[in-house]
N, C-alpha and C positions, 0 to 999 in steps of 0.2 A: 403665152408663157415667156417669160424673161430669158433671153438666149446668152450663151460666153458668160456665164457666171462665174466665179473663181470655184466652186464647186463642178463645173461640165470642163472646166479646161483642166482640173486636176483628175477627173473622170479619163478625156481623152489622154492625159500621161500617162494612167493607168493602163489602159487597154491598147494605145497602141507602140508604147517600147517598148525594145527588144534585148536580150541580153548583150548580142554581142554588139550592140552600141553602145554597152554600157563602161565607162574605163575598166580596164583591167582590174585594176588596185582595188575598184569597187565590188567588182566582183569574188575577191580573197576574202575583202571584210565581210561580206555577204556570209560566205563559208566559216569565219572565223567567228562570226556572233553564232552560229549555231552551235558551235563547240561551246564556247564559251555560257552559254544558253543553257545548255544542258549541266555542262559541270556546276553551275550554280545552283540550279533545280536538285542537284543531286547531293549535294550537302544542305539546301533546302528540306529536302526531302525527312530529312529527321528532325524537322522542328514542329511543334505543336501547332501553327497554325495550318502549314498544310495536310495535316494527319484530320483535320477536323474538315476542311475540306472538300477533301477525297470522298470523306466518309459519304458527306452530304451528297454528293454527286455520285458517288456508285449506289446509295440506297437508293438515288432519281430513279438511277438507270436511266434506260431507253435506246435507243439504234446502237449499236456499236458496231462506230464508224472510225474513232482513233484512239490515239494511245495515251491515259497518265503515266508519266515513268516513273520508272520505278519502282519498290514494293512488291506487288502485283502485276505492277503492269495490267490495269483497268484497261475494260473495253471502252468506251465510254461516249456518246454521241462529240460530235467534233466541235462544237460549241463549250461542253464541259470539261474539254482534256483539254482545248486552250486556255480555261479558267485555272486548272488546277496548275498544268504546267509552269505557265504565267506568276502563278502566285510562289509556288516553292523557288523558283528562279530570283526571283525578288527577294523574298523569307531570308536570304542568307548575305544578303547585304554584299553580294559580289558578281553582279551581272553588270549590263555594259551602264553607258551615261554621255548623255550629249554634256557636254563640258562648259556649255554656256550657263547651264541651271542644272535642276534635277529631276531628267524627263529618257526615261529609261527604254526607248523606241525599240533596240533590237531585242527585247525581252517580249515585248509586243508582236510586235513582227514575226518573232522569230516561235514563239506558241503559237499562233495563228496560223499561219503558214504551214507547221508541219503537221498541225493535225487536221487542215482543210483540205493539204495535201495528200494524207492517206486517204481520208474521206473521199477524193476525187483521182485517187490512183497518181497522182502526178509524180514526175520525175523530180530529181535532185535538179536539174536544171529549171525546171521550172520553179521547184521552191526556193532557189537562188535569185532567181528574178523579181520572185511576188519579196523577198525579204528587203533586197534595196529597193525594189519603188515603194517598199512601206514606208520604208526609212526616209526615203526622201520627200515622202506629201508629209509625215510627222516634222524634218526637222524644217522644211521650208514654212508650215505651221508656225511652228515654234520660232523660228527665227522673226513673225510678225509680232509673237507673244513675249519674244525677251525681256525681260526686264519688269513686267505688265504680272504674270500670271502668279508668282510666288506671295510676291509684294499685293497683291488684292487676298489672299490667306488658301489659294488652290493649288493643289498637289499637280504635278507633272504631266501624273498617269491623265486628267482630262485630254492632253496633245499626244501622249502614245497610244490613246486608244486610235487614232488614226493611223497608223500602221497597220494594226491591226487589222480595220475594216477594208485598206487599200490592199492589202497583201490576201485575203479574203475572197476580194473581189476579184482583182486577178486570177485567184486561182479556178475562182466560180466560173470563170469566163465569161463575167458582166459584161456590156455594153458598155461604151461612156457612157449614155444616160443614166443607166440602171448604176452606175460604179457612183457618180454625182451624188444620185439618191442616197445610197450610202453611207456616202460620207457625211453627209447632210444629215443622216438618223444620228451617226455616231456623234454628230459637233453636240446635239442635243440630249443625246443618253448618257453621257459620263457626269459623274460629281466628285470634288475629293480634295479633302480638307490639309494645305501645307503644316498645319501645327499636331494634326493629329497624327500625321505619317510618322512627324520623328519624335513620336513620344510611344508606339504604344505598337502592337501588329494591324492596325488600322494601316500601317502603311503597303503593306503585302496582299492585304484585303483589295484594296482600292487597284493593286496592279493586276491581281486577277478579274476584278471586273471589267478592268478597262481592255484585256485578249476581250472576256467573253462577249464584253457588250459592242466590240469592234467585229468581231465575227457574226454573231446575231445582224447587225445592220446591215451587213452585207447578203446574208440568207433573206434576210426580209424584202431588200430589194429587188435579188433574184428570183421574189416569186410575188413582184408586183408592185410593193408598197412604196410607195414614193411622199418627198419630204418639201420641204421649201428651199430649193437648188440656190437661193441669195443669202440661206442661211448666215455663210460666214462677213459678206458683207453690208449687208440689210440697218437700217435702224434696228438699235438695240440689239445687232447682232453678236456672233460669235465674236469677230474678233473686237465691238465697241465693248461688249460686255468683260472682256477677258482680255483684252492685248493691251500695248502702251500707246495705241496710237499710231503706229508705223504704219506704212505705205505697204497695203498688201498688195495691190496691184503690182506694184517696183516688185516686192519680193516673189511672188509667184511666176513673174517672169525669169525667173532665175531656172526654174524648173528645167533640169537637161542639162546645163550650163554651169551652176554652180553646186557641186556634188558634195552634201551634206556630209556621207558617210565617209569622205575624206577626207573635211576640214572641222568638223564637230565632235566625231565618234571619240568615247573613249572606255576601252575595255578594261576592267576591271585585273589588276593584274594581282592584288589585291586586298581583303576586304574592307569593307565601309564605304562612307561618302565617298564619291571619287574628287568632289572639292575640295578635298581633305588629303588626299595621299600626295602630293608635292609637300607639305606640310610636314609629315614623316618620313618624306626622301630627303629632304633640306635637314629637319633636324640631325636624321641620322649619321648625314654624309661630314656636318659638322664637328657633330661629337668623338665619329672615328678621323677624324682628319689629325684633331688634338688628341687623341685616345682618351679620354673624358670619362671617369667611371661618375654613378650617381652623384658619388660625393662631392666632385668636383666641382658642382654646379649651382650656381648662386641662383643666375634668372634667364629662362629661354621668353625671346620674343619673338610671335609669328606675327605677319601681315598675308594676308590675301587681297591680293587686289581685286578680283574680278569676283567674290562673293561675300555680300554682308552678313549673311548670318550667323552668331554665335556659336552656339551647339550646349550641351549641356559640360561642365567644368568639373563634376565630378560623376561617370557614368557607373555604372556597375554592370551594364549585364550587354548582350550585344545589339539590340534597338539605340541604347545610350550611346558605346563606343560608337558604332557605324556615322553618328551624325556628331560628333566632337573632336573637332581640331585638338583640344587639348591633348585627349587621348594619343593622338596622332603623333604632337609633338613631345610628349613625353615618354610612350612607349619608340620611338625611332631614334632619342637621346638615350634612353636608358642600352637599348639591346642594339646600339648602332645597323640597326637591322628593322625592318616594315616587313611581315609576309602573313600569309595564312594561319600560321599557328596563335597571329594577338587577334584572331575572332573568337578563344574558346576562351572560358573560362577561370583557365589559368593563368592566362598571362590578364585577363582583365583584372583579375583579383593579386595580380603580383605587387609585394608589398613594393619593391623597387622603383615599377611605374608609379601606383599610386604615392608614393613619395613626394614625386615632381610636379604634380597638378598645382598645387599652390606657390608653384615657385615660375608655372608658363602664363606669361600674360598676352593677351590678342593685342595687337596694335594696328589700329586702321589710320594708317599714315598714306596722306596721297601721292602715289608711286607715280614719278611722271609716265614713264613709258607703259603704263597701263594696261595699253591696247595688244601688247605682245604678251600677253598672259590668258591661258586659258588653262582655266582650274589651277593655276600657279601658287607659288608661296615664297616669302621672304624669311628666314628664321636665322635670329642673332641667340648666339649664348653666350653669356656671359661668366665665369668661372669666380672663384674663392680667390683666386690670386690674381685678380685682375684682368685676365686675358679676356679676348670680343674675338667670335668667332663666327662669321655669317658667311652663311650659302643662300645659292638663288635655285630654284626649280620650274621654270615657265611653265612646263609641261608637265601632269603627271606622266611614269611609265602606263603603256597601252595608248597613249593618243596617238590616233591615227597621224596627227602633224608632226609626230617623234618618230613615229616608225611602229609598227606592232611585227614583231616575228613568230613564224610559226612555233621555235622552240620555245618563244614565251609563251604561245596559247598550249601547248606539249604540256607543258609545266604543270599549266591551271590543271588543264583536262587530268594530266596525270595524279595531279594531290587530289581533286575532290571528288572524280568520279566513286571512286572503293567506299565513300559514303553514301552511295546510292545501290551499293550490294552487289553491283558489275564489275566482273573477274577481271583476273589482268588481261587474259587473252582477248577478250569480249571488249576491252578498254583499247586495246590495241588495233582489234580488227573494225571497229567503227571510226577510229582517227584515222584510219586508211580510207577509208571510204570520207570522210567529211575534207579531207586533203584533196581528194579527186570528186565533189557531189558534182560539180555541172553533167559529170559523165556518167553518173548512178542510175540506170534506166528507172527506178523508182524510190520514193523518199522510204517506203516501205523497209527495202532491204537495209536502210540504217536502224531502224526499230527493231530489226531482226537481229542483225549483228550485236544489238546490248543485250536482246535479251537473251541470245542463246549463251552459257559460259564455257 
């Protein structure tokens, strides 16, 4: 058998680091996507695709081993509460985003993890661990796939289902070998279509299968099954089939070294694309700069340098908004303001915004300095009387290279939890506990803390 495969050396990352070599800062993010994890899930939770779901998987039934939240609060084998989780978390178009593309790992990771973790009694510190080493086999992944995985017509969710299964494994207390296997089942079980995600709830689908079929692979190897460990660099492999070509060897030696979840992460502070939200902090910041009402506005121009796609130019519902810059740029000129309230329905159907779509144009103009943008935006407006008014945005808010603060994750957690049916005390007493998880003798008693009010 082929030994040091890029599959057995991501196996031994798994099983043998250890929290506290892990940076510090990684370790908050770790804490901070599970907040952020949940609060998405939990205004997820009222959307039709995961009500459909749930359904399916609590009439399965079978072990109950962890928790869907929310609702009911299902018992549910821990394979299908990382499914549902996973999927409402997504559903609401404001969970986290590696900001090179659109590959949603700590959503991954972070339903896996906690419901492998009740299943296995684990601690908050432990499920803090198995979240960044998910995080870091998906974005070192993905860092092979840049560029490569959109641009051939595949959804994200194929690179976070590997979180998933490493965060899985870990918590299974695989062996490298058995961890390898794994990941090796997962390179070959995910599918999912980039065009159908942002047109339809296909995209929410595809992120619950990618927890469940990352968890799955890891149960399968814990009790034996083993895969082709050159998987990902084989003829016609994972990454010839799916990457651009890049040097996975160079990248995977990064592993330890170059910490994804510090230089890629970006929490949704938010809703929608997160390649999109510099887009509506730029316009915004423009229009209140001049005080700009609609009227005043002849032509907004955005540029994104670091993403070519589109979006749709006139959205109507929140699958549309979520994936249109325009929307972006014309609800952050309009209400010199981007937050949580332009994901409902009223401000998508506000005559004000809708106004200004026919008046924002995309301009893909090559920005020399390029390389200092992640998820950035450029956006000029131009007024009735002449005046040019441009802001620059490198970074959305929430990226880890900007800074993320607790009071901003307070914020998230606090507007969207109450849509998941969880009191304020109950809101209150589990952001205590997710502040202090390394020290949570189990991941359980945060399950507890929401659900009691």
């Amino acid at each position: 058998m082929v030994s040091n495969t890029l599959a057995q050396r991501f196996g031994k990352f798994i099983t043998e680091s250890e929290l506290g070599d892990f940076p510090s800062e990684a370790v908050v993010h770790g804490q901070m996507l599970v907040a952020s994890t949940l609060a998405s899930a939990a205004l997820g939770s009222t959307l039709e695709s995961g009500h459909i779901v749930r359904r399916l998987e609590t009439e399965r039934g079978g072990n109950a081993e962890a928790t869907a939240w929310f609702g009911q609060w299902d018992a549910l084998p821990a394979v299908a509460a990382a499914r549902v989780n996973a999927l409402m978390s997504d559903a609401a178009a404001s969970d986290d985003s590696d900001l090179r593309n659109i590959v949603h790992s700590g959503t991954q990771a972070c339903a896996a993890a906690v419901a492998v973790g009740q299943q296995c009694g684990a601690s908050g510190k432990d499920v803090v661990a198995a979240i960044v080493l998910g995080y870091e086999v998906a974005g070192t992944i993905n860092t092979a796939m840049t560029g490569g995985l959109q641009r051939k017509g595949f959804h994200g969710c194929v690179v976070a289902t590997f979180a998933a299964a490493a965060a899985a494994a870990r918590l299974l207390k695989l062996d490298a070998k058995s961890s390898a296997h794994a990941l090796a089942l997962a390179a070959t079980s995910m599918g999912g279509l980039h065009a159908a995600a942002a047109t339809s709830l296909s995209r929410e689908y595809q992120a619950g299968n990618a927890a469940m079929m990352g968890v799955y692979a890891a149960q399968a190897a814990s009790l034996g099954y083993q895969a082709e460990l050159a998987t990902f660099e084989m003829k016609r492999g994972f990454f010839e089939t799916l990457g651009n070509g890049a040097d996975a060897e160079e990248v995977i030696g990064q592993l330890g070294r170059k910490w994804n979840i510090l230089t890629e992460l970006g929490v949704k502070l938010v809703p929608g694309g997160s390649p999109f939200h510099a887009v509506a902090e730029a316009a915004a910041n423009a229009a209140r700069q001049a005080d700009l009402d609609v009227s005043d506005i002849s032509q907004i121009y955005f540029t994104m340098p670091d993403y070519p796609f589109p979006g749709p130019k006139h959205p109507t519902d929140l699958i549309g908004i979520a994936h249109s810059p325009f929307y972006f740029a014309a609800a952050g000129a309009a209400d010199h303001d981007y937050s949580w309230q332009h994901a409902f329905p009223e401000k998508i159907q506000d005559h004000r915004i809708r106004s200004l779509f026919d008046r924002v144009t995309r301009v893909d103009a090559d920005v020399p300095d390029k390389g200092f943008y992640k998820s950035g935006a450029i956006v000029k407006i131009e007024t009735k009387d002449g005046r040019v008014i441009e802001e620059t945005v490198r970074f959305p808010k929430g990226a880890a290279v900007r800074g993320i603060s607790w009071d901003e994750i307070s914020h998230k957690y606090q507007t969207l939890m109450p849509y998941g049916g969880v009191s304020p005390g109950a809101i209150a007493r589990s952001f205590d506990l997710l502040r202090t998880l390394p020290s949570v003798p189990a991941i359980q008693d945060l399950i507890v803390s929401l659900r009691n009010g």
